[in-house]
C-alpha positions, -999 to 999 in steps of 0.1 A, spaced: 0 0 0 13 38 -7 32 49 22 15 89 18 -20 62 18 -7 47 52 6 78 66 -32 98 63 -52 64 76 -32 67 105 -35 104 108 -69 102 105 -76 70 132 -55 91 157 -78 119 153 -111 101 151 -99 83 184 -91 120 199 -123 131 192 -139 100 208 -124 101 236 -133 138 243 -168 132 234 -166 108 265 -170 130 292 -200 146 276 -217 114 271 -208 107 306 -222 134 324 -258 121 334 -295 142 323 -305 167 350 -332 166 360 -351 137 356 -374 135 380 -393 163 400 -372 188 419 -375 186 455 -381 220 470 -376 221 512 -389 251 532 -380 253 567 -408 273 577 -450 269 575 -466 280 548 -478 318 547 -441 334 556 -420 350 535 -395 319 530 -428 299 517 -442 325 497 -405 327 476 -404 293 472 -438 292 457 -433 319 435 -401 309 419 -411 270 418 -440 284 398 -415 295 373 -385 270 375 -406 239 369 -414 250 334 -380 262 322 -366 228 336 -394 205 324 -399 193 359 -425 201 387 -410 216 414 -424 203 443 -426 223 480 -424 206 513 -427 225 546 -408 208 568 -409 237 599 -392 238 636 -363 254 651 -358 282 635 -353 265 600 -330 242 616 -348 209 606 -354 217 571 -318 230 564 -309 196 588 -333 173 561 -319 193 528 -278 192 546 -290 148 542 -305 147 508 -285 135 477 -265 155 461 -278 151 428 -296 181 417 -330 171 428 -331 186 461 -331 224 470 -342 242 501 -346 279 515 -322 294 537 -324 326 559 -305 344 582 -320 324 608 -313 289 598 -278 298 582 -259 322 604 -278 330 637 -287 292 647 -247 285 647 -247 305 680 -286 303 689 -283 263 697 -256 246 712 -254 220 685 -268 220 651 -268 189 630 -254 205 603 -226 231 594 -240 265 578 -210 271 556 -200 237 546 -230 211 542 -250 234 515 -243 245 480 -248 283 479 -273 287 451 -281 325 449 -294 350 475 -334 358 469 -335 390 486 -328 412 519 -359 426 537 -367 449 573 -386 428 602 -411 451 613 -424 457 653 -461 448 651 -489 457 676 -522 445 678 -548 482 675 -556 472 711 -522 478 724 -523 513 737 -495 528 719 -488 543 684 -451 553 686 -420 534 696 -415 558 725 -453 551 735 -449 513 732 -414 513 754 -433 533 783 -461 510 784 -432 482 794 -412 501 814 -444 511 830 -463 473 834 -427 449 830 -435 413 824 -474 422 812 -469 419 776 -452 388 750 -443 389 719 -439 364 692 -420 356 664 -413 330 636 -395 305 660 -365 306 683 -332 315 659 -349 334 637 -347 371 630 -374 382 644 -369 365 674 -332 383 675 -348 416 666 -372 411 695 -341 406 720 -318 432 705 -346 458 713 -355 440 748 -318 453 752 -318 481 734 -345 493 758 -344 478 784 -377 464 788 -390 429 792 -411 410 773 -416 370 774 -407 353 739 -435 329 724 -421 313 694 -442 301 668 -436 274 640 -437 303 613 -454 335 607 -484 316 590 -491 305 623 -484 335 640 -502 357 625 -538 348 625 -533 350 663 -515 387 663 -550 391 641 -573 382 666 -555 390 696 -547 368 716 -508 376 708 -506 416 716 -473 420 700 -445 405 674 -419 411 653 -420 394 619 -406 403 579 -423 431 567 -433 411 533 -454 395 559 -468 419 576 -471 449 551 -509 436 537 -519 436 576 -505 472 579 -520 488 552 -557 474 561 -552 487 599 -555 457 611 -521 459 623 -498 485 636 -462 489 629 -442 509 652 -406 503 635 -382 487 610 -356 470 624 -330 482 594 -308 513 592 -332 529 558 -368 531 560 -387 504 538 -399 516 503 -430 497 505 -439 516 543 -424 549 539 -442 563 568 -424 536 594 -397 552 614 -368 529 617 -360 518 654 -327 541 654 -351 573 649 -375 562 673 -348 567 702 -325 532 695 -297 545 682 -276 513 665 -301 492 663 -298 475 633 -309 441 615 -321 430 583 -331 395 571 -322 379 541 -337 349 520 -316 325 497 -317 291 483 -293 264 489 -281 226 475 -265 199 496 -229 203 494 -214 181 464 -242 189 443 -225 189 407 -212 228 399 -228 227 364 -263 217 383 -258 247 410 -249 269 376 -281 262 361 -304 269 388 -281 303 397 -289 312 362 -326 302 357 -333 316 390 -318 349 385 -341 354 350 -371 342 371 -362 375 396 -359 397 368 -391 390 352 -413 418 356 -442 400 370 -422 384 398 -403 416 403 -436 433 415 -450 409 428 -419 407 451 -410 444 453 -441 448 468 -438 428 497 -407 451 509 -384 430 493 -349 447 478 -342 414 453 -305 403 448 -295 374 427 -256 374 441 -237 345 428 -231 312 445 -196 324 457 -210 361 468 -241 340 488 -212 319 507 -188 346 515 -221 359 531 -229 328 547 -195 329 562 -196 364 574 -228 365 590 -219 333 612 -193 351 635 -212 385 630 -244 375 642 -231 351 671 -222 383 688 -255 400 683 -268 369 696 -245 367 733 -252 405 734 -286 399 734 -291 376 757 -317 355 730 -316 317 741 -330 291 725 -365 288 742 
């Protein structure tokens, strides 16, 4: 056979094998998703965790060709849901909300969590930051911050309030202005604000702190009072709430945020896609309303801004939490 003839067969099996074998890794890397996507809350249904959840799964199922399916799995301040999504596989077909609460402030809140904030998840993309708001029932005599801290110092131990759960931030924003004050009030925590608040409604619970995307469809009714934001800027969506620094606190200052996490190994290209999908879904105009108007200022940071967060917040928040006092009722 012609040598040139020899010399171009062989050229051409060496390259025909090159390209095989880097098709390999392609045909390698299994279909995502292929089942329904698993979506863990660690609150009850009606906060502003849930309501997040609900409103991107809405979206996300669609663009993935998968139902996304939401499971409240409440308790601890998010701890048990963050503990149940820390155990699921790794695969992509398991997500979960995270907060403030159950990622940074638990870390100090309980003595030991079954998980580790910064290094069981996947850091997906942060949903959004948001004020807690101090609430009052219209039967509490007082319609200032100033009022409301007389009426304590004037009848200590009379009043409660509630909050989301023990470890979240609403229960912390309830200690720092306990503190901050120097008033008392007994903490009754709740299993999420969609149990809490039917009860602030009616009631029978005088007073509570709680997310202001929670609370701001109860303020502008009057069926609620809000006597402060707990953040450093008044809230776009409540302009005429004075934060607690003006009302007399000066430094008081604490915001909540809301993200979505993965367990940790879950594949990088799988945590890409969802940081990518998720981000267009917050950008959508409909969403971004919808959102906006519940108070909330949306983000979309990467996966490697929402972990440097994550990591942050754990030491900065354990010393709001010793100052305060807050214990894990």
């Amino acid at each position: 056979m012609n040598t040139r003839i020899l010399r171009r067969r062989t050229v051409l099996q060496t390259l025909g094998a090159s390209a095989a074998g880097l098709a390999l890794p392609a045909l390698a890397q299994p279909a995502w998703p292929v089942r329904p996507i698993r979506y863990i809350v660690p609150f009850a249904p009606g906060g502003t965790t849930d309501i997040l959840a609900r409103v991107v799964g809405e979206k996300l199922g669609p663009i993935l060709g998968q139902t996304v399916v939401i499971e409240n799995k409440p308790g601890q301040g998010g701890s048990v849901g963050a503990a149940e999504l820390a155990r699921a596989a790794p695969d992509g077909h398991t997500i979960g909300g995270g907060t403030i609460s159950s990622h940074a402030i638990n870390a100090t809140l309980y003595d030991k969590l079954p998980y580790d904030p910064v290094s069981s998840f996947a850091p997906i993309t942060m949903y959004a930051t948001q004020p807690n708001v101090l609430l009052v029932h219209p039967s509490v005599p007082a319609t200032t911050l100033r009022e409301f801290v007389a009426l304590l110092k004037a009848s200590p131990g009379k009043y409660v309030y509630g909050s989301a759960g023990n470890g979240t931030s609403q229960h912390i924003s309830g200690e720092l202005f306990k503190a901050m004050a120097g008033v008392q009030m007994q903490h009754v925590p709740y299993r999420g604000s969609g149990q809490m608040v039917p009860e602030l409604l009616g009631g029978t619970l005088p007073v509570a702190f709680d997310n202001i995307a929670t609370g701001i469809p109860h303020m502008k009714t009057g069926k609620l009072r809000a006597l402060a934001v707990t953040t450093a800027r008044r809230s776009g969506v409540a302009p005429d709430v004075p934060t607690m620094a003006e009302s007399g606190l000066a430094g008081y200052e604490l915001s909540s945020w809301q993200a979505v996490f993965a367990p940790a190994g879950t594949p990088p290209a799988v945590v890409e896609r969802l940081y990518t999908e998720i981000g267009r879904i917050l950008k959508m105009p409909d969403v971004a309303k919808r959102l906006g108007d519940l108070g909330l200022d949306l983000s979309g940071m990467s996966p490697a801004e929402l972990g440097a967060v994550v990591r942050a917040d754990v030491p900065r928040l354990g010393k709001v939490v010793r100052d305060s006092g807050a214990k894990a009722d």
